[in-house]
Structures are given as structure tokens and as C-alpha cells.
VEXTOR-139982 format. One record per residue (C-alpha): x, y negated, z. Coordinates in pm, whole numbers. Example, Ala and Ser with C-alpha at 12.3 -4.5 7.8 and 13.67 -1.06 7.14 Angstrom:
residues 2
<site><c1>1230</c1><c2>450</c2><c3>780</c3></site>
<site><c1>1367</c1><c2>106</c2><c3>714</c3></site>
end
This chain:
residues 287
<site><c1>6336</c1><c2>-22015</c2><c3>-4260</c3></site>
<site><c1>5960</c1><c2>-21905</c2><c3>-4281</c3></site>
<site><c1>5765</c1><c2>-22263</c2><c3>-4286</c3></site>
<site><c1>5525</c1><c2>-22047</c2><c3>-4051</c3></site>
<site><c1>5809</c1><c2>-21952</c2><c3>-3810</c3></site>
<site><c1>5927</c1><c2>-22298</c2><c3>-3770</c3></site>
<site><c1>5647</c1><c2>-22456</c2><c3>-3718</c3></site>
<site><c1>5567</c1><c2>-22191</c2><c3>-3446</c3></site>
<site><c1>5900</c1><c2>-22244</c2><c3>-3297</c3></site>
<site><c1>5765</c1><c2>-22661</c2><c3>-3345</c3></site>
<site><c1>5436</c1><c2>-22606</c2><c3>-3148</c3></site>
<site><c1>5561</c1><c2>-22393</c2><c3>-2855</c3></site>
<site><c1>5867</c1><c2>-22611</c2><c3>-2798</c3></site>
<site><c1>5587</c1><c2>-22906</c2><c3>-2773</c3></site>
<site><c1>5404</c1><c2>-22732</c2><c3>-2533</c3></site>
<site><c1>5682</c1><c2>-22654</c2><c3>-2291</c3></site>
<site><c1>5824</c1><c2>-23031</c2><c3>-2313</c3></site>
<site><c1>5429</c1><c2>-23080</c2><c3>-2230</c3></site>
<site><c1>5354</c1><c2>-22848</c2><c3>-1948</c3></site>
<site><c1>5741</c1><c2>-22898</c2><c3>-1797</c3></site>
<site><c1>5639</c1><c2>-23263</c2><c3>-1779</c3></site>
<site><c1>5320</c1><c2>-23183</c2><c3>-1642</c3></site>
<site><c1>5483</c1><c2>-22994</c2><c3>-1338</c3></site>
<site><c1>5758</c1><c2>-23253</c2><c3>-1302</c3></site>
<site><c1>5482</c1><c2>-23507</c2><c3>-1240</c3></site>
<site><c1>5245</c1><c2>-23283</c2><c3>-1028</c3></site>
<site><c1>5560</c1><c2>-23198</c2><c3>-836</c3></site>
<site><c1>5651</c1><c2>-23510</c2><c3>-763</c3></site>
<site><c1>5302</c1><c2>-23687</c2><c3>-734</c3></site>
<site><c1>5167</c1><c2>-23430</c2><c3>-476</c3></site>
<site><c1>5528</c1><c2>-23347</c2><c3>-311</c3></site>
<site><c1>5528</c1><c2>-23321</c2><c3>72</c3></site>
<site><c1>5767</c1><c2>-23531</c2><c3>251</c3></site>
<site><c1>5932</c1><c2>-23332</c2><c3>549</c3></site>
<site><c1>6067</c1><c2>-23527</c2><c3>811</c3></site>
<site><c1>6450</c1><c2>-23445</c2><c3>790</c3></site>
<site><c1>6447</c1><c2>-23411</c2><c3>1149</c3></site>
<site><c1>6221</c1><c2>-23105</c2><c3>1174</c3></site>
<site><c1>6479</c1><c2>-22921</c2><c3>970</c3></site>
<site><c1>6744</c1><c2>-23018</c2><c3>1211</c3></site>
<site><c1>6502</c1><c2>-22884</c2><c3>1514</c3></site>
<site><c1>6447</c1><c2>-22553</c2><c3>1322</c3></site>
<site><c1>6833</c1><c2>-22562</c2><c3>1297</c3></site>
<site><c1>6841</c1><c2>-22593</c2><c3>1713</c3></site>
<site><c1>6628</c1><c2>-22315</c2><c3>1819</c3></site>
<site><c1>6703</c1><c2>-21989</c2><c3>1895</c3></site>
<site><c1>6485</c1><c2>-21848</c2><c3>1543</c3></site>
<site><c1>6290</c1><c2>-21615</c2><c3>1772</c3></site>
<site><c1>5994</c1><c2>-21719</c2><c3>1684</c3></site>
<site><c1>5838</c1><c2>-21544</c2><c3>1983</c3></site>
<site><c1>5577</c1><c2>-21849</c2><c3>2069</c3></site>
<site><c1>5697</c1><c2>-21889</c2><c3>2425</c3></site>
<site><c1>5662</c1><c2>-22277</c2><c3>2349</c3></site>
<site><c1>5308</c1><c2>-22223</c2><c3>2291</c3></site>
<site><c1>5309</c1><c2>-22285</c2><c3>1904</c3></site>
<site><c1>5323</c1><c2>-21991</c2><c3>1618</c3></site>
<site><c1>5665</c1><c2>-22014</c2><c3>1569</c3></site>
<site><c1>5990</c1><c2>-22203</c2><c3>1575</c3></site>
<site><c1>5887</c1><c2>-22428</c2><c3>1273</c3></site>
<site><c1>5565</c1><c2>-22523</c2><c3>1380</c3></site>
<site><c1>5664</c1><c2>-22567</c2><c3>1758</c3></site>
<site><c1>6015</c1><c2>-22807</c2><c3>1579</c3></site>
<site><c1>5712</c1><c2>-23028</c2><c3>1388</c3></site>
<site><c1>5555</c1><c2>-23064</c2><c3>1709</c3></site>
<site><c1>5864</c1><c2>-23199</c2><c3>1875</c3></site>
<site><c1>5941</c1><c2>-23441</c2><c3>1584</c3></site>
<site><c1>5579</c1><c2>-23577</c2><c3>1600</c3></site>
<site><c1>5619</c1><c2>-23643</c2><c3>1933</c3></site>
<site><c1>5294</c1><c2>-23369</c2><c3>2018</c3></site>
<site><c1>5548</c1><c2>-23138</c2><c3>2252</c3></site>
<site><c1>5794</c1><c2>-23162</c2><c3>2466</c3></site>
<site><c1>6174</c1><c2>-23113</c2><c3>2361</c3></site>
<site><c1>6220</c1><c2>-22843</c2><c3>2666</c3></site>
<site><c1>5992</c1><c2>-22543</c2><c3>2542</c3></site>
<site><c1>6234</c1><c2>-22332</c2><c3>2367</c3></site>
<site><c1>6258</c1><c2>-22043</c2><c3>2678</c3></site>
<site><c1>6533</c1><c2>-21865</c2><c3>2462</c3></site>
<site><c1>6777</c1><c2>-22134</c2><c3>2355</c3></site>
<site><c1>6794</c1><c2>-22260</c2><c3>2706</c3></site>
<site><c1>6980</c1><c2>-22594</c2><c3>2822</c3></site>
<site><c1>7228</c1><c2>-22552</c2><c3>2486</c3></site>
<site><c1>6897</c1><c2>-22580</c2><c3>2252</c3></site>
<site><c1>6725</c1><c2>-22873</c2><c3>2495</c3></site>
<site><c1>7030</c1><c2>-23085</c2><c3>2487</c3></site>
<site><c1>7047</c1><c2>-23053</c2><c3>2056</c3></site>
<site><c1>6721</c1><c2>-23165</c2><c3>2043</c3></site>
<site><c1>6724</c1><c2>-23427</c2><c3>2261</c3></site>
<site><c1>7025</c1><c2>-23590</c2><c3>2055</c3></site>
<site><c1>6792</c1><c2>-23540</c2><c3>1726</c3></site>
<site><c1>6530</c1><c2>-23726</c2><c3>1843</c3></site>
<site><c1>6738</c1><c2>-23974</c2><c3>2082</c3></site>
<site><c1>6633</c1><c2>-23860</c2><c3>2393</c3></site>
<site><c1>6799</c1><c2>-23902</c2><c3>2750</c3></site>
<site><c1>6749</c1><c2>-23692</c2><c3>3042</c3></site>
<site><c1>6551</c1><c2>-23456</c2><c3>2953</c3></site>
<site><c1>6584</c1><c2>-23155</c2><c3>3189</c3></site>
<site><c1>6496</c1><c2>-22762</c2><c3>3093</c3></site>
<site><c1>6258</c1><c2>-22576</c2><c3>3250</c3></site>
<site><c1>6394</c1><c2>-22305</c2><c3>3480</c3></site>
<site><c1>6535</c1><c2>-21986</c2><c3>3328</c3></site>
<site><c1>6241</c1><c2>-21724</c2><c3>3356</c3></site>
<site><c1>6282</c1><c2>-21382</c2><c3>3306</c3></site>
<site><c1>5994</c1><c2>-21075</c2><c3>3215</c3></site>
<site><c1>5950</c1><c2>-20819</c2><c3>3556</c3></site>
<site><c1>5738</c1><c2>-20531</c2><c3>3549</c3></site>
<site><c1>5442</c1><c2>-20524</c2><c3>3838</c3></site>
<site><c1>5419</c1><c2>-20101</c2><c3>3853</c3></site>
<site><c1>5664</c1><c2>-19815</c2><c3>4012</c3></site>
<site><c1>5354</c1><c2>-19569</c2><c3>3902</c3></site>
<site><c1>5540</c1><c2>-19351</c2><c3>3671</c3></site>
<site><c1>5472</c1><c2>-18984</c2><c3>3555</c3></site>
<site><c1>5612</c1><c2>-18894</c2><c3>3899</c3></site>
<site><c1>5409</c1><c2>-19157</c2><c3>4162</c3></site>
<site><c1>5115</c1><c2>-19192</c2><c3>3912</c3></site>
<site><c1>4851</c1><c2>-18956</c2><c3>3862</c3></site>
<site><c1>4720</c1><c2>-18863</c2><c3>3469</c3></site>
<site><c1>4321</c1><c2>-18787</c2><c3>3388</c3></site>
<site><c1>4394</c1><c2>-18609</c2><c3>3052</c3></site>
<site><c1>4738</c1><c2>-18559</c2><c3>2812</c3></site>
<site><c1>4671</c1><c2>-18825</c2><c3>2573</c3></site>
<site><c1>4793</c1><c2>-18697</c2><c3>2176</c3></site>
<site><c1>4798</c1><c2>-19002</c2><c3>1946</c3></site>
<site><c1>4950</c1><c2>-19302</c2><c3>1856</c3></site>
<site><c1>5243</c1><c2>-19359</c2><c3>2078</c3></site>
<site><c1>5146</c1><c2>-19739</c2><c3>2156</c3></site>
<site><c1>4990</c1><c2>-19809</c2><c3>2442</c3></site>
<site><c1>4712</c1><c2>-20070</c2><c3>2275</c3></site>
<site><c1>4594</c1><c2>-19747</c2><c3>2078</c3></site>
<site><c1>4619</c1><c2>-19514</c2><c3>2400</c3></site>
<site><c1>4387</c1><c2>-19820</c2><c3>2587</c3></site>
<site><c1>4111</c1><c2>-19727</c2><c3>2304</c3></site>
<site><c1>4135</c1><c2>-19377</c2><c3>2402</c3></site>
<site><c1>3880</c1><c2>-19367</c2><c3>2750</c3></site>
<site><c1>4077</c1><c2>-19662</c2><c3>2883</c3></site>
<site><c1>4404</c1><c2>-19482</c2><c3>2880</c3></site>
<site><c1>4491</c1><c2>-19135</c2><c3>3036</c3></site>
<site><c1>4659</c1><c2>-19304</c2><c3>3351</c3></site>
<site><c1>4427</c1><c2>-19282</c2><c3>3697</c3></site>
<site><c1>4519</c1><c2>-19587</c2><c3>3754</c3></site>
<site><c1>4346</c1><c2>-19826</c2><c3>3552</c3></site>
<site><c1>4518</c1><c2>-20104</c2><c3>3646</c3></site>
<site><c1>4856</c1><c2>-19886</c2><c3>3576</c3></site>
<site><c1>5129</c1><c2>-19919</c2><c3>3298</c3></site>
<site><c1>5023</c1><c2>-19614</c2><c3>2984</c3></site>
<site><c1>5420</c1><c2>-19590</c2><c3>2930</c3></site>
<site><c1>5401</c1><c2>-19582</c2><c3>2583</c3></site>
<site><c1>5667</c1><c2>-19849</c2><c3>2549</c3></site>
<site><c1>5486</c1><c2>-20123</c2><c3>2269</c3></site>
<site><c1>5647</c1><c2>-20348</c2><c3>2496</c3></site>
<site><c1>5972</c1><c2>-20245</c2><c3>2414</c3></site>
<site><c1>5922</c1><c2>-20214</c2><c3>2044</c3></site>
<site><c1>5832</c1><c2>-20586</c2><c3>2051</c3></site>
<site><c1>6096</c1><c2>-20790</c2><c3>2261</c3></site>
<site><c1>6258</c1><c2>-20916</c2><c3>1983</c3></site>
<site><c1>6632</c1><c2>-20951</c2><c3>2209</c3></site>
<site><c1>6565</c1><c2>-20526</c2><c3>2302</c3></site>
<site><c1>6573</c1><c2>-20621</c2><c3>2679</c3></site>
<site><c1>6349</c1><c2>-20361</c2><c3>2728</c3></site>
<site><c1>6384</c1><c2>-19966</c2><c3>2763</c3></site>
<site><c1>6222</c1><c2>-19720</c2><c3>2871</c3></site>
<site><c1>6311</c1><c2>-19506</c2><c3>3149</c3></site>
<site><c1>6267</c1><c2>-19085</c2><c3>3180</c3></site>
<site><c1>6021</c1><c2>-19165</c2><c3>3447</c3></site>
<site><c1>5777</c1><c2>-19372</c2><c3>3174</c3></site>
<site><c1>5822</c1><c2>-19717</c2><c3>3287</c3></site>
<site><c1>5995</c1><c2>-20022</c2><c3>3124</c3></site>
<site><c1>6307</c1><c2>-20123</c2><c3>3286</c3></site>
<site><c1>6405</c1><c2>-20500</c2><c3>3195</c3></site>
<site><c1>6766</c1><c2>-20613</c2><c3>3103</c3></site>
<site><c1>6832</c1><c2>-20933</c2><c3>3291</c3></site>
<site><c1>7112</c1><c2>-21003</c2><c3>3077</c3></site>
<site><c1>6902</c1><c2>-20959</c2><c3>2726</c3></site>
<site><c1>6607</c1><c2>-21121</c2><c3>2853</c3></site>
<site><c1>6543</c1><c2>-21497</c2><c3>2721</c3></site>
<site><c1>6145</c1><c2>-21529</c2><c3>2885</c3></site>
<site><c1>6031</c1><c2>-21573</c2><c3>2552</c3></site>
<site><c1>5671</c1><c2>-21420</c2><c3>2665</c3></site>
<site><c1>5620</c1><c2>-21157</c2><c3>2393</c3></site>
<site><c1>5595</c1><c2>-20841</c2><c3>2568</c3></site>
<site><c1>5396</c1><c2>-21038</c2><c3>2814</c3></site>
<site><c1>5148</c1><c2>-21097</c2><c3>2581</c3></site>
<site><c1>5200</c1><c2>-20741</c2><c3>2436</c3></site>
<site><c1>5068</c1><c2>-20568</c2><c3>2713</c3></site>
<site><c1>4757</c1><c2>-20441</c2><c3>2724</c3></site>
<site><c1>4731</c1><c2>-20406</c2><c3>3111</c3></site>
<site><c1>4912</c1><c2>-20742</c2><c3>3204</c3></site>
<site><c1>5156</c1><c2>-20447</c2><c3>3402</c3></site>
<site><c1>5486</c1><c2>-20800</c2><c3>3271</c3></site>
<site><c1>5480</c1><c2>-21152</c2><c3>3381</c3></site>
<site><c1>5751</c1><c2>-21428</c2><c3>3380</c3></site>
<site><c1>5879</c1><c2>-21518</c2><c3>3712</c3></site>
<site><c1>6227</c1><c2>-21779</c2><c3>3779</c3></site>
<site><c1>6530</c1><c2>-21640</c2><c3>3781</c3></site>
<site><c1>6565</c1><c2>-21753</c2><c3>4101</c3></site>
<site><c1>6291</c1><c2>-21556</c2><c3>4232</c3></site>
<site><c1>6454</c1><c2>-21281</c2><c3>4431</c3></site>
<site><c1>6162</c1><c2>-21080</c2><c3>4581</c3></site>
<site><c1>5780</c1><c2>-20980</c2><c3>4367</c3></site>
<site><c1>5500</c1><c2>-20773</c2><c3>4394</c3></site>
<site><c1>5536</c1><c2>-20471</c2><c3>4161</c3></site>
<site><c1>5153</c1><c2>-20328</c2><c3>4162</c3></site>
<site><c1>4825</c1><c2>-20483</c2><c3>3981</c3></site>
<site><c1>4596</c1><c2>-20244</c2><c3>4119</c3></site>
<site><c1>4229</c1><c2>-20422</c2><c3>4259</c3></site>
<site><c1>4158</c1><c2>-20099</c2><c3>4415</c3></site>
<site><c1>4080</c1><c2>-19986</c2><c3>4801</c3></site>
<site><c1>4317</c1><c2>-19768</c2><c3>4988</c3></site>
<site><c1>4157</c1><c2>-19483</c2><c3>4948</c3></site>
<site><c1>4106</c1><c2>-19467</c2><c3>4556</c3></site>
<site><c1>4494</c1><c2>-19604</c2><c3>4556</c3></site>
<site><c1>4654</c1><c2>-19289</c2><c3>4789</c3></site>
<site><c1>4444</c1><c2>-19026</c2><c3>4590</c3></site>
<site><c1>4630</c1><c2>-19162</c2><c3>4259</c3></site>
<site><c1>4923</c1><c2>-19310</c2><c3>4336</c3></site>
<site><c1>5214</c1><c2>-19332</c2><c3>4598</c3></site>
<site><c1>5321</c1><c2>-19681</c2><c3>4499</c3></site>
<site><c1>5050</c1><c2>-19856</c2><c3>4473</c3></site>
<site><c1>4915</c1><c2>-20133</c2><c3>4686</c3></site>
<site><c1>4676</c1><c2>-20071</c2><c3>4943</c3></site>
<site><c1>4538</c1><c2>-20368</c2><c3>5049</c3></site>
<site><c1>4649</c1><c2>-20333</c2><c3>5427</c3></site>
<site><c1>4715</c1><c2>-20701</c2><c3>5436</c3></site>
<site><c1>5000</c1><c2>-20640</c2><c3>5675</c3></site>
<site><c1>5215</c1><c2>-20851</c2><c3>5413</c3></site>
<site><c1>5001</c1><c2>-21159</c2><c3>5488</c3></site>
<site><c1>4990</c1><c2>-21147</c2><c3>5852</c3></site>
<site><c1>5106</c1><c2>-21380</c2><c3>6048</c3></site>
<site><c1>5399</c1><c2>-21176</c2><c3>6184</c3></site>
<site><c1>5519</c1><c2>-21113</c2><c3>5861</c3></site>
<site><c1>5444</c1><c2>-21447</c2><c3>5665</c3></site>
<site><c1>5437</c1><c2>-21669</c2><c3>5899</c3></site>
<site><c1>5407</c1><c2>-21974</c2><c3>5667</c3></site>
<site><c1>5165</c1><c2>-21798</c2><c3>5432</c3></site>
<site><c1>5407</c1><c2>-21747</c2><c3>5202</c3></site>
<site><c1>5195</c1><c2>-21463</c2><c3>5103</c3></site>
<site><c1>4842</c1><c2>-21450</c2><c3>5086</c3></site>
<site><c1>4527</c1><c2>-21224</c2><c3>4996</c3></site>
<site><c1>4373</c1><c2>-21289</c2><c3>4649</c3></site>
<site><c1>4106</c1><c2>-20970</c2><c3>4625</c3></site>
<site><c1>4285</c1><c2>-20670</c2><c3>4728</c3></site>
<site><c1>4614</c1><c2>-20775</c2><c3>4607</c3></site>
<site><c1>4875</c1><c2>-20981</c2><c3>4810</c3></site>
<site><c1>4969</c1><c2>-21329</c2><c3>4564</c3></site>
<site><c1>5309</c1><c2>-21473</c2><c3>4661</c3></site>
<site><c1>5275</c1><c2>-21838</c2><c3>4691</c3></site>
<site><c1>5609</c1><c2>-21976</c2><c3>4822</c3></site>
<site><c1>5818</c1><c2>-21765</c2><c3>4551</c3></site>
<site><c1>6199</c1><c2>-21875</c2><c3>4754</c3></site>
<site><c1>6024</c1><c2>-21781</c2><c3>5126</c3></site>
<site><c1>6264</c1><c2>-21573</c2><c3>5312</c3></site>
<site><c1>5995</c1><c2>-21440</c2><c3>5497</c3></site>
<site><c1>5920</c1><c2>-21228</c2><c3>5150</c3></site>
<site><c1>6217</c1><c2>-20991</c2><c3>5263</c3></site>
<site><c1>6014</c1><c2>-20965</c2><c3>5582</c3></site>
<site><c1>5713</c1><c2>-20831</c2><c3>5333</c3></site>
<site><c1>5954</c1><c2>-20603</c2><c3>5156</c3></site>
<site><c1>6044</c1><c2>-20421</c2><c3>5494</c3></site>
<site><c1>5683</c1><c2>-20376</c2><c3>5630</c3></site>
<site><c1>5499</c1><c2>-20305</c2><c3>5341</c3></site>
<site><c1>5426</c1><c2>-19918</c2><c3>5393</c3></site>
<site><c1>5353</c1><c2>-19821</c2><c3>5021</c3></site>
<site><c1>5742</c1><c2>-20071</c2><c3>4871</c3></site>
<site><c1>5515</c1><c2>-20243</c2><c3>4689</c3></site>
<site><c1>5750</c1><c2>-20525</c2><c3>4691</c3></site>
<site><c1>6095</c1><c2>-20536</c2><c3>4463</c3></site>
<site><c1>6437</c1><c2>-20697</c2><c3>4542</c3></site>
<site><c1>6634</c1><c2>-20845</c2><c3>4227</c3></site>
<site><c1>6972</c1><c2>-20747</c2><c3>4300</c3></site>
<site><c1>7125</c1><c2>-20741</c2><c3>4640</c3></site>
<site><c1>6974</c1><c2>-20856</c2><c3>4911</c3></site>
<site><c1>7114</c1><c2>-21177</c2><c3>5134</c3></site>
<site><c1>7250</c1><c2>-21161</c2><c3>5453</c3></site>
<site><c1>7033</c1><c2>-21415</c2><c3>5640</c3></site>
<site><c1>7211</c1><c2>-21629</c2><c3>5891</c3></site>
<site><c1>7088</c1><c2>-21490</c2><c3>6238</c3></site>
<site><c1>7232</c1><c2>-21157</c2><c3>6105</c3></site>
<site><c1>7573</c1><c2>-21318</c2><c3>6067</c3></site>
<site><c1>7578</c1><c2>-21491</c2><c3>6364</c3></site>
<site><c1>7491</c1><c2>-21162</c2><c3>6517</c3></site>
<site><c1>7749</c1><c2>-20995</c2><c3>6348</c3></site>
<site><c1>8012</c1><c2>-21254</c2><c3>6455</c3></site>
<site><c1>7942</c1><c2>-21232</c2><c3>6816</c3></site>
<site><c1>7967</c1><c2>-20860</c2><c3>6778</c3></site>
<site><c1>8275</c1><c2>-20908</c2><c3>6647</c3></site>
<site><c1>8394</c1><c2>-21129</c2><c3>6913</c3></site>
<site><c1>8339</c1><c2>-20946</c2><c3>7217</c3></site>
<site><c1>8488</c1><c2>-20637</c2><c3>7098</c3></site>
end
């Protein structure tokens, strides 16, 4: 062999046993120790990395948990299933979930009930619509109908309907929070599951600028917070908009008959209330 050769083949084998050793001790001098139970965390949620928990992601919102800096119950997706692993990993007792929330959309002004300024031609996203003079909805307070919400739920809980609203999939939905945060008109919100009755307008406006754009919208009549009506204030006036207070008042399905715009929405079917059934019984009796 060419004495030049080999000792070329000499040198650069010397340098890679050099810089290999190198790494090897960089590698392990400057290695980060992960605490094996933030692996089995990652391992326990649901991978959406939606941020519902309030962190940037499932791995950062598992090192929380293992440095004791959140609480084990934050994961809105995995549910009780995901609390319960975690609470094993880090030795835990009786930790309870938060209630099961679930996204709802507060607007019924579609291309039918809603008035439009102008036809807006662009980007079909409704954060790139919002640049365009504050949307071409009337309604400023209004959802644009572009659907961005839908192209972000990460579970596709959300469609969009002919009439150019989102319509929410109970079933799909985890309440992980990202179309709420999506939104560029706050139109979503997370309420509990067992919430049964909610306000389905935003709108700030007066009466008057509400009926010349919309037929669903909330006029601030403030019949819903009367006395006659809400009785315990279960509802009360923030601004021009009613605020539900007392979320499980039964008196809300008293709001949902007398409101004269429907502002208010029923989650499935409505309960029969016990004076009606006693009322129905005695019916039944005397016939």
C-alpha cells in the first residue's frame, strides 16, 4: 500500500476515535436527565396538544404535573380515564376531574337572519375576512362563517352548515378550547355539559341597530331578567346582553319561552318539570 494512503487512512481514523470520544463525553457530561415520569404523563394524555390545560402542549403541560407546578385534572380531552392514570403516576388519591365542558356557538345570524355590508372575495378564513373592513357581516359582533373554526378542532366536531354557521358535534367534542381561541369574534365558549339552556347572541347593540340587521339577535328588552321570568336572578343584565349566572336554574326555560327574538338555545330535549306532571296526572285521573 501507498505509505501516503496509509498514513491518511492512520490520521483520519485518529481523528474519528478523537471527535467520537469527544461527543461521547459532551453527551454524557451535558446530558439532560428527564424525569421518567413525565414520559409516562405524555403516555396518559390524549396527544391533542390543544393547550386546554393552559400549557403549549401535552409535554410541557405532563412536566408541569411531574414538578408538581399543575394540577393532575387539566387534560379536558382525556377526561376521568386520563385523570385517574396520572394520579397513579404520581401517587395521588382522590383527585376528582373537572366537569366535562363542551364548545357552543353564541349566534343563529346566518346568511338567512343576518344581514351582509359587501360580498367579501378572499381568503376563506375568517381571521383574514376580520382584516377586510371588520368583516362583511352587519353585525359586528356576528360569526363571518368562514369556518377557521372548523379547520382547527383537531377531533372535527365542527361543521359547517348551508346556512354559514358552525354546528358542534356533542359526541366529537372533548372542550379542548381551540376553536375557542380560534375565533376571531369570541361567536364559541365552553359551557358544562350539564348546562342545558345558553344565550346564543354576542351582540352589545340597541334594539334598533339589532332589528335593522338581524332577526336573531338580542335586543336588550331585559324581559329575560325580570323578575317574572328570573325570579332568583338567575339571569342578569351585563351591558345590553343578558349573562346567565345560575347555569342549572330552571327558571332559564322560563327565559327561553319569553324571549321575543329565541335568543336562548335548548341542548337536547327539554324536561318535563314537575308541576306539569302533576298536572298531567290529575288530568289523567279525572277523565
Amino acid at each position: 500500500m501507498d505509505p501516503l494512503m496509509l498514513s491518511s487512512i492512520i490520521a483520519l481514523g485518529f481523528l474519528g476515535l478523537v471527535f467520537g470520544s469527544g461527543l461521547a463525553f459532551a453527551a454524557k457530561k451535558f446530558a439532560v436527565v428527564i424525569d421518567p415520569k413525565v414520559e409516562q404523563i405524555i403516555g396518559a394524555l390524549s396527544g391533542a396538544n390543544c393547550g386546554a390545560c393552559g400549557q403549549p402542549g401535552c409535554a410541557a403541560y405532563a412536566e408541569a404535573v411531574a414538578t408538581g407546578q399543575a394540577p393532575p385534572n387539566k387534560c379536558t380531552p382525556g377526561g376521568k380515564d386520563t385523570v385517574d392514570k396520572i394520579a397513579v403516576i404520581m401517587g395521588l388519591s382522590g383527585v376528582a376531574s373537572e366537569e366535562p365542558r363542551l364548545a357552543v356557538v353564541h349566534c343563529q345570524g346566518g346568511r338567512q337572519e343576518a344581514k351582509e355590508r359587501f360580498q367579501y372575495q378572499g381568503v376563506m378564513d375568517c381571521r383574514a375576512a376580520l382584516l377586510v373592513s371588520n368583516g362583511s357581516k352587519a353585525c359586528r359582533y356576528g360569526c363571518l362563517g368562514y369556518g377557521s373554526c372548523a379547520l382547527a378542532c383537531p377531533f372535527d366536531a365542527i361543521t359547517m352548515n348551508d346556512n354559514g354557521l358552525p354546528v358542534i358535534d356533542e359526541e366529537k367534542c372533548t372542550g379542548c378550547n381551540v376553536c375557542v381561541v380560534t375565533c376571531p369574534r369570541s361567536i364559541l365558549s365552553l359551557i358544562p355539559r350539564s348546562q342545558k339552556v345558553y344565550l346564543a347572541c354576542r351582540s352589545l347593540d340597541r334594539a334598533k341597530a339589532v332589528k335593522e340587521i338581524c332577526s336573531v339577535g338580542c335586543w336588550a328588552c331585559k324581559i329575560c331578567v325580570s323578575p317574572k321570568v328570573s325570579p332568583s336572578g338567575a339571569i342578569i343584565m351585563e351591558g345590553n346582553l343578558p349573562e346567565i349566572k345560575d347555569v342549572y336554574a330552571m327558571e332559564l326555560y322560563n327565559a327561553v319561552d319569553k324571549c321575543p327574538a329565541k335568543c336562548y338555545v335548548i341542548r337536547g330535549e327539554r324536561p318535563v318539570l314537575e308541576a306539569a306532571v302533576d298536572e298531567n296526572a290529575a288530568v289523567a285521573q279525572n277523565q
